[in-house]
N, C-alpha and C positions, 0 to 999 in steps of 0.2 A: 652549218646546222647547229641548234640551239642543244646542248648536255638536260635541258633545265629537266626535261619529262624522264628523262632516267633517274639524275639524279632524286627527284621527287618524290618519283615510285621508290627509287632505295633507301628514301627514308623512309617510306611508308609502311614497308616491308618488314624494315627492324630501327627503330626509333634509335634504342639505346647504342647499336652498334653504330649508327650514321653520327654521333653526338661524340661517340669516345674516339673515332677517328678523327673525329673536329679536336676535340683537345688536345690532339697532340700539337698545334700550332703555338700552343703555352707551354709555359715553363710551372712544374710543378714542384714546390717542396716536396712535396707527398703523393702520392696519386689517389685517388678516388676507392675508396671500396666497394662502393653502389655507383653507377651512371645515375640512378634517378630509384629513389624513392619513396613510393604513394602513399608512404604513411606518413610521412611530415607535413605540416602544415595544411592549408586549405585543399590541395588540390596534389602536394608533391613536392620535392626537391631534389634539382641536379648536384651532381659531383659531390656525393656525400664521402665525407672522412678526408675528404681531400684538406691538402693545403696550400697556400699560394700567397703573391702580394701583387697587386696591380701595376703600381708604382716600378717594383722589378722587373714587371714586363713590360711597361712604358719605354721604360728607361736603360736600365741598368745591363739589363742582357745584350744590349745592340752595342753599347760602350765593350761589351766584354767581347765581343763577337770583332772587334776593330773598326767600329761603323761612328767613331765620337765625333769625327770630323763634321759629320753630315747634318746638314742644317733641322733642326726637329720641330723649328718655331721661327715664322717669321711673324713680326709683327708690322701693319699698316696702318696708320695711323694719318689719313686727309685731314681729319680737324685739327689735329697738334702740328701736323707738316713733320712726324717721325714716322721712321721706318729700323727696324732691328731685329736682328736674327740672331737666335741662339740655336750652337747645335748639340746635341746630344750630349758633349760632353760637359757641356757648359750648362747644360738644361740640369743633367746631373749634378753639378756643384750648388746649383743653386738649393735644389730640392734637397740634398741632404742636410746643405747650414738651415735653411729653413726651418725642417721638418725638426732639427734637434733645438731650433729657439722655441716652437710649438711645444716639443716635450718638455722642455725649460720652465716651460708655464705652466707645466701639470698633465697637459694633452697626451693619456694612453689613450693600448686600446680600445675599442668599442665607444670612447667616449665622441661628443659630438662638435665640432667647428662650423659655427654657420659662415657663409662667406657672399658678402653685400660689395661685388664689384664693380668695376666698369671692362668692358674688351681693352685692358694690356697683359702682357705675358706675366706680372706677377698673381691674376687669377689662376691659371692654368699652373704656376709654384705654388699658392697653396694647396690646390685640389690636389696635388700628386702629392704634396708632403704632408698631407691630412691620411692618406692612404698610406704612406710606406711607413706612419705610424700605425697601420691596423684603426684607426678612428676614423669615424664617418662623417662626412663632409655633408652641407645642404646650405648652395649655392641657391639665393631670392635675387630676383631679377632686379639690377637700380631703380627701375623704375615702378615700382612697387612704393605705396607710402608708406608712413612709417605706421601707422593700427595694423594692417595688414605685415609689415616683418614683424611685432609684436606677437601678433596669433604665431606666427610659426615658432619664435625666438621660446614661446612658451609650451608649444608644443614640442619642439628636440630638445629644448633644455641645452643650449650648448654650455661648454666653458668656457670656450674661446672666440670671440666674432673678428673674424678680419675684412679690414676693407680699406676706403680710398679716401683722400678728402673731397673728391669728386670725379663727376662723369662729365663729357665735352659732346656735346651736342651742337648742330653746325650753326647756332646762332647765339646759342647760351650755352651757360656752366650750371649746374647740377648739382647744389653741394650738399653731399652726399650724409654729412657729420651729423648737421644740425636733425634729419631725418633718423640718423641710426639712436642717437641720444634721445629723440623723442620716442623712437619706439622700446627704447630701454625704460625709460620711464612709466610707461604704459603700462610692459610686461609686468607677469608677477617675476618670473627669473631673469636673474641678471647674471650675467656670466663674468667670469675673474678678471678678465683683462679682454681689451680691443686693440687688435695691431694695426695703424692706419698706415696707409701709404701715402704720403705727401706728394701732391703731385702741383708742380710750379704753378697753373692755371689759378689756385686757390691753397692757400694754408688752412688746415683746420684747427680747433680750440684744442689743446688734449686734454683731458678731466686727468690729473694728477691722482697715485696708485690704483687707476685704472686701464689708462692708453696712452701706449704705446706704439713710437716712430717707428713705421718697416727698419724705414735705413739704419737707424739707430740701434736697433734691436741686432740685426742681421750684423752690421759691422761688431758690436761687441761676442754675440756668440763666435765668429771666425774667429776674434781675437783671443776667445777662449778653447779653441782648434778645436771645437764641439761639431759631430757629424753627427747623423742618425743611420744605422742599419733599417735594412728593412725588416717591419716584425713579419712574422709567419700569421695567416688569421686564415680560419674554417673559410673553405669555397660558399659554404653556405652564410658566410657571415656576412653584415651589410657592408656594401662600399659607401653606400651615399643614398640620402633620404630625397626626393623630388615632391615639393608639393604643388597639387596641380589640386583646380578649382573643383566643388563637392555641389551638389542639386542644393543641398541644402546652405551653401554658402559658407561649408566651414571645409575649410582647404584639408586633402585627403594626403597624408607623407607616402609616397611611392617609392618600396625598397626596392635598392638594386642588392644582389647579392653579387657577391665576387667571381666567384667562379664561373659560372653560365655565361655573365656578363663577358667575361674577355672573351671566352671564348664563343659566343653569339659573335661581336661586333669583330673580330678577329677573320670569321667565317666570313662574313659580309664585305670586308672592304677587299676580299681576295672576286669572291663570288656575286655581289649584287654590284656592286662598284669597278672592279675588275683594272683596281689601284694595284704596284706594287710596290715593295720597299724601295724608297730613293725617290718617289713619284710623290709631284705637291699636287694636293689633293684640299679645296677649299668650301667648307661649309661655311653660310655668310649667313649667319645664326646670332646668337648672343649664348654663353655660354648660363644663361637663366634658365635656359628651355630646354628640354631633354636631346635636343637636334644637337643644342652646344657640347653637351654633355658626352653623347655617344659620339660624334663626327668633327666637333671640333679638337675637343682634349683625346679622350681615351682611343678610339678605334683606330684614327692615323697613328698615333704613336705604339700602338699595338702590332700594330701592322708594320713598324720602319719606315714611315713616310713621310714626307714635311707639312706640317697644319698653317693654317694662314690665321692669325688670330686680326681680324679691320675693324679697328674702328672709326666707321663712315656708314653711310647710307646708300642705299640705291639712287639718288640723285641729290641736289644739292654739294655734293662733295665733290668736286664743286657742281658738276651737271651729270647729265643721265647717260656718259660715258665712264664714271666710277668704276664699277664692275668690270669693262673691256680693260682701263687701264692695270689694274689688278691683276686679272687673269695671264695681261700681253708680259709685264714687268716680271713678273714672279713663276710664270713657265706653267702653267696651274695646266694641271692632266683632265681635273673633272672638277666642276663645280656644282654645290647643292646649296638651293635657295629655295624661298615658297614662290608662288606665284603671284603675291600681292606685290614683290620686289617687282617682277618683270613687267606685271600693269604699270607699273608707277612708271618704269625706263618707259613703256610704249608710248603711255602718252603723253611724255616727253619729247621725246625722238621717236615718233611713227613712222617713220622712214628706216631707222635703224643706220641715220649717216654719220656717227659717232664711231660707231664700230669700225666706218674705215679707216679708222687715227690709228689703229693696233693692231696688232698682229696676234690673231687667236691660232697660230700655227698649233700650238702644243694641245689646246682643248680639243680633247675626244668628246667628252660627255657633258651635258647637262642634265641636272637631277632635279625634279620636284617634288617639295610636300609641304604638309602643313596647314594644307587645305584640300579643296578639290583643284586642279587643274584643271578650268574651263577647256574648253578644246579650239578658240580663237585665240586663246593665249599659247599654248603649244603649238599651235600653227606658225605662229608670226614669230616666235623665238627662231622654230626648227628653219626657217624663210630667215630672218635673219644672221642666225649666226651660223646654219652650214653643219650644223653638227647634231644629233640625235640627241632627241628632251623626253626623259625619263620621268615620269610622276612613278611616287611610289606613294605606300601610304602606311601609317602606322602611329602611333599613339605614346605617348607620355608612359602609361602601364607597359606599353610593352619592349619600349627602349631600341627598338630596329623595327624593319617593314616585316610589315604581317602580309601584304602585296606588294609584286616589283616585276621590272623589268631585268634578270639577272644578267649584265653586261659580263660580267665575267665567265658567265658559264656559253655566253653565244646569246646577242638578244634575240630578242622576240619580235615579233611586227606589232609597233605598235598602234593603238586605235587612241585616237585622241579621245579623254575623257575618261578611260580607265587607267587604274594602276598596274595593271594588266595579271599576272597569276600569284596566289599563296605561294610563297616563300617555306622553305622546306623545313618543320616543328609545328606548321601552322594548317588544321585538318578546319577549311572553313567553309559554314552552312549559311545558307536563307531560309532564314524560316519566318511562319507567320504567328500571328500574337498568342494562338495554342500553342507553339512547338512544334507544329510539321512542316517537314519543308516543303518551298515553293516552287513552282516549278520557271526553268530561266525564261532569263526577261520581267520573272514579276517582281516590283520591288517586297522588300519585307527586313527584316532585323538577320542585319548579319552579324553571328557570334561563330566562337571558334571550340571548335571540341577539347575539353579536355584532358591531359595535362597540357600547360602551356611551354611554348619549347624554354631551352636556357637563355637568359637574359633578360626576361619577363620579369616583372615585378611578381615574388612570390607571398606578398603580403602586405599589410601596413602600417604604418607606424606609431605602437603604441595604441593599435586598434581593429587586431585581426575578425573581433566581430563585426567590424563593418564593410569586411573584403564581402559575403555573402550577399547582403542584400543589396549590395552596389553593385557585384559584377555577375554571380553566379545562380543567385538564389531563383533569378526571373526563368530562368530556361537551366532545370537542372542537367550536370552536367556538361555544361557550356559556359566560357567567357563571353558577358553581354559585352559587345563593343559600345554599344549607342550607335551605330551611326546605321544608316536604313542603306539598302542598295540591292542590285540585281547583279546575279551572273548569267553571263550570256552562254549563245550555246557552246562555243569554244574553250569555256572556262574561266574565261577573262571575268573580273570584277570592276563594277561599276560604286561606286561611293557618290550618294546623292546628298547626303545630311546628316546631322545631327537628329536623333529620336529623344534626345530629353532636353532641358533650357539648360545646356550650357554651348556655348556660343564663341562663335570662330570669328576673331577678327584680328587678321593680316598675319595669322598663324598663332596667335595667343588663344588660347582655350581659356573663355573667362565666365562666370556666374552670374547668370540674369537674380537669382536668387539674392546672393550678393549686393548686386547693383538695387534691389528691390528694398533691399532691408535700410539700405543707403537713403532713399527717395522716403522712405515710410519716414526718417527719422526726423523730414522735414516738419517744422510745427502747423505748417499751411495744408499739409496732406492727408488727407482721409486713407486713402489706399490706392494703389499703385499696380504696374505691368513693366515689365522692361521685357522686348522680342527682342530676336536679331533680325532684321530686316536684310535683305538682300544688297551688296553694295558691288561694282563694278570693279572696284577698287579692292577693297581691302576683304571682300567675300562678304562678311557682312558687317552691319556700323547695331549697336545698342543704341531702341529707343524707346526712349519710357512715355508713358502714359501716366498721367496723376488725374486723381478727383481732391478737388480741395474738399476741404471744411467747411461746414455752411457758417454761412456770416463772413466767411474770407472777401474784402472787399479792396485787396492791393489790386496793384498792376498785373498784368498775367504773364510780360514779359517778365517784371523782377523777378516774380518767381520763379520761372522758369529758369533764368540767370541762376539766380542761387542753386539751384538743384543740381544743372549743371557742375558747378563751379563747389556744389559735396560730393559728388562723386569723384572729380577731380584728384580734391585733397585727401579722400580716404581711401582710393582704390586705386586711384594713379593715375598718369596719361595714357597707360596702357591702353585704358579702355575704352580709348579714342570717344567716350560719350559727350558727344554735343548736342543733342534734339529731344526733347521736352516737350508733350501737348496735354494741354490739358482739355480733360473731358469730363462730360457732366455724373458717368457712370461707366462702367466696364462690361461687360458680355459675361453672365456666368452662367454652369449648369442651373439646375436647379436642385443642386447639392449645394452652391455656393461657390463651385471652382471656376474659376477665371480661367478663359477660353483663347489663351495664350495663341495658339497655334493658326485660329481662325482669324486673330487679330494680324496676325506674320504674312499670313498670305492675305491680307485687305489690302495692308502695305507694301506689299512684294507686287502686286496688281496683278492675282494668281489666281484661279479659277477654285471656287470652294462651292461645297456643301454646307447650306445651313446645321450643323451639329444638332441631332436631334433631341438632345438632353438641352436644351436652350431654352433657359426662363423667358427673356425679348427678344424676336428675331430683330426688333426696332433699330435694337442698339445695334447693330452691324450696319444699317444704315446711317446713322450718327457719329460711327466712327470713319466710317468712308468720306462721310460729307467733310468732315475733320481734315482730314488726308488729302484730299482734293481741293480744300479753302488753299490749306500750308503744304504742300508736298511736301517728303522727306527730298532733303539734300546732302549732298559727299561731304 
């Protein structure tokens, strides 16, 4: 039998007392004076007066505790043909000479290190040695371009940028230099020094008294027997800034504070995970996205656990037995991927006769997010691999699941297609577009009452007037999630979509907005749409629509090529956009607003209502006709 409806209710009952028993699984400097609160900040803050270092509880305690031996970090690496493990104690040394060549540089408290890397274990040395300086880290995914790390690079103001001379990708190299230089140039702030890591695939240029060799740097602080302590920093102070995509296209920084944070993902990898100290435990993430963040780096090593840091793919590396060989090699307890991984293994190996090459003796669990998990994808997983597949669900803001299947406390039965119950700090409503709630089964906007529990993003960065009317201001007294869905009678939550244009593809939450401003800057384009269209694969693919310019009398494929091929260069591969149509006009109200969602479902081949604010109902016929010339392709 499942703990989960007691423990539930015993949060429910007394918030603050279900949260300070949670803290005891931390190591505190100080203890807390307040559990929580409600007069700070937008909404509230936990573990006020408190004091702590993350990095201490990563690391340092489990070394003190006699646990150095134990592996803390394995690294996989199919594209390079390496593999390497560091344990605890050795994780330890590294972070310390580390973190005192960063103070060498200037790097205290509060101040900020962006970090532009690729998946090897010297990511995860500086994110903890950015921390056991009390300085906050904000880790942009490689594959982001460089205008895009420019906007952040100027929005946290770092001192210090660390990164690699490249990323290995299974056909290509990534080099990573020429990108970071160009987004330096871009920026208005330039920060003092860059520490690259040379990695043999590529050398990169170094700009003389600016950047700086890892190795180089590293070997001569040892040789100056230079360590760093860990500093003491406010539980409420930030660990690390996340920025994740804004309606408006300008990226939103998502603070994590320290304290709530460990102990949120502390609570979860006992309780939702149902990992324990000594147990490898694999998120197959990238440490760019806040999944890398909380379950790659911080929550296993919070927890005493071994992390898996791969760099490979769900297939190609070499085939769509990647994953099984990983899991069999490395003894892996539970694994958490999205679901776009597992489409890719299906329709590869539909059969799942890969998996008989290895031995998943030790997986207990599979874990999904990231998206939604269709329910013929968690069919054919739980049919192939023999072992219980978890979708859970939760967001970038709020750094752990807001729904789950709690494998720790006794799962639940679950129903393919949901993430199955709120997770305990998490008081969650449907309501509809007044604010009453719905009744279950009916979709509507699910938001979460608040305060929000610890872990959550309590604000953001360098722009708490825009925490309101992003998240709270639409349904006062509630966190707007965006994302629409039903609870059924049982309690269970259903997640069908996204409520506003930002757009899920293959677990990157990315900006039509963005992509729009991208397409507009073409000189051939009048004005522009980019949906997310529904995709099998990756959940859904970005596709823009353009009206040219009159007199435009090119090619329609050049164009379309070019437009492509600027999104590309400005916003990355990430955003996997390949398909481009051009039309002779868009669908607006008769306000002027473009009728984004009716165009989603044309292309989805989804059953609509004419929107009764519709200047031409024509144009939905002309876009169809469009659609049905060209279909959308994967």
């Amino acid at each position: 039998m499942s703990r989960y409806w007691d423990v539930y209710n015993g949060w429910r009952a007394n918030p603050e007392a279900f949260w300070a028993e949670a803290a005891k699984a931390v190591d505190w400097f100080k203890p807390a004076e307040r559990i929580f609160d409600e007069n700070i900040g937008p909404y509230g803050r936990w573990f006020v007066g408190a004091e702590c270092n993350t990095a201490y509880n990563c690391i340092d305690r489990h070394v003190a505790a006699g646990r150095g031996a134990q592996p803390a970090i394995i690294y996989d690496s199919p594209v390079t043909g390496t593999k390497r493990t560091l344990t605890y104690a050795q994780l330890l040394d590294e972070v310390e000479v580390f973190a005192a060549a960063l103070a060498g540089l200037g790097v205290s408290k509060g101040d900020r290190v962006v970090i532009y890397m690729p998946m090897v274990p010297e990511v995860a040395i500086a994110m903890l040695a950015t921390a056991r300086l009390g300085a906050i880290h904000s880790v942009v995914f490689g594959g982001f371009a460089a205008n895009e790390l420019a906007v952040r690079l100027d929005d946290a103001k770092p001192k210090v940028i660390v990164s690699a001379s490249c990323g290995i990708e299974p056909k290509h190299v990534v080099k990573y230099k020429p990108l970071l230089d160009a987004a330096i140039e871009m920026a208005t702030h330039k920060p003092s020094h860059c520490i690259v890591l040379q990695r043999p695939m590529e050398q990169a240029t170094l700009q003389a008294g600016r950047d700086l060799d890892w190795a180089d740097l590293v070997a001569k602080t040892r040789a100056e027997g230079r360590r760093a302590m860990c500093v003491p920093v406010d539980a409420t102070d930030p660990l690390y800034i996340l920025y994740t995509s804004g309606s408006t296209g300008q990226p939103k920084g998502v603070v994590r504070d320290t304290g709530g944070h460990m102990v949120a993902l502390a609570w979860t990898m006992k309780n939702v995970y149902g990992i324990a100290p000594g147990e490898v435990f694999w998120s197959a993430s990238d440490v760019g996205w806040v999944v890398g963040h909380s379950y790659i780096i911080y929550g296993p090593l919070l927890n005493g656990s071994t992390t898996l840091i791969y760099e490979g793919k769900p297939v190609g590396t070499p085939d769509a037995g990647a994953f099984w060989r990983v899991v069999s090699e490395h003894n892996v307890a539970a694994l958490f991927t999205a679901p776009t991984a597992l489409r890719a293994i299906k329709k590869e190996d539909p059969q799942g006769a890969l998996i008989a090459n290895y031995s998943l003796s030790k997986l207990r669990t599979l874990f999904l997010a990231g998206e939604r998990a269709d329910p013929d994808t968690v069919r054919w997983a739980e049919w192939a691999l023999g072992v219980p597949v978890i979708d859970h669900w939760w967001q970038t803001e709020t750094g752990w699941a807001i729904a789950a299947n709690p494998i720790g406390l006794g799962a639940l039965l679950v129903k393919p297609g949901s993430p199955t119950v709120p997770m305990p700090g998490y008081d969650v409503h449907v309501l509809d577009e007044d604010g009453h709630e719905v009744a279950d089964g009916q979709l509507g906007n699910i938001v979460v009452k608040l305060p929000l529990p610890p872990g959550c993003f309590p604000t953001l960065w360098n722009a708490e007037e825009r925490f309101g009317p992003s998240y709270t201001d639409h349904f006062p007294g509630y966190y707007k999630t965006a994302d629409a869905g039903y609870r059924d009678a049982d309690g269970y939550l259903f997640i069908m979509g996204r409520t506003d244009d930002i757009i899920n593809v293959a677990g990157h939450r990315l900006s039509t907005g963005a992509m729009e401003e991208v397409l507009s800057s073409h000189r051939d384009v009048a004005e522009c749409a980019v949906i997310g269209a529904a995709d099998a694969l990756k959940g859904e693919l970005p596709i823009g629509f353009i009206v040219l310019k009159a007199g435009v009398t090119r090619d329609a494929k050049d164009i379309e090529s070019e437009v492509v091929a600027l999104v590309r260069e400005r916003i990355g591969p990430v955003a996997a956009f390949k398909t481009v149509r051009i039309v002779t006009r868009l669908p607006k109200t008769r306000s002027g607003k473009i009728l984004r969602g009716t165009i989603k479902k044309i292309a989805d081949g989804t059953d609509f209502k004419i929107p009764a604010t519709i200047d031409d109902p024509a144009i939905l016929d002309e876009i169809g006709a469009i659609l049905s010339k060209r279909p959308i392709a994967s």
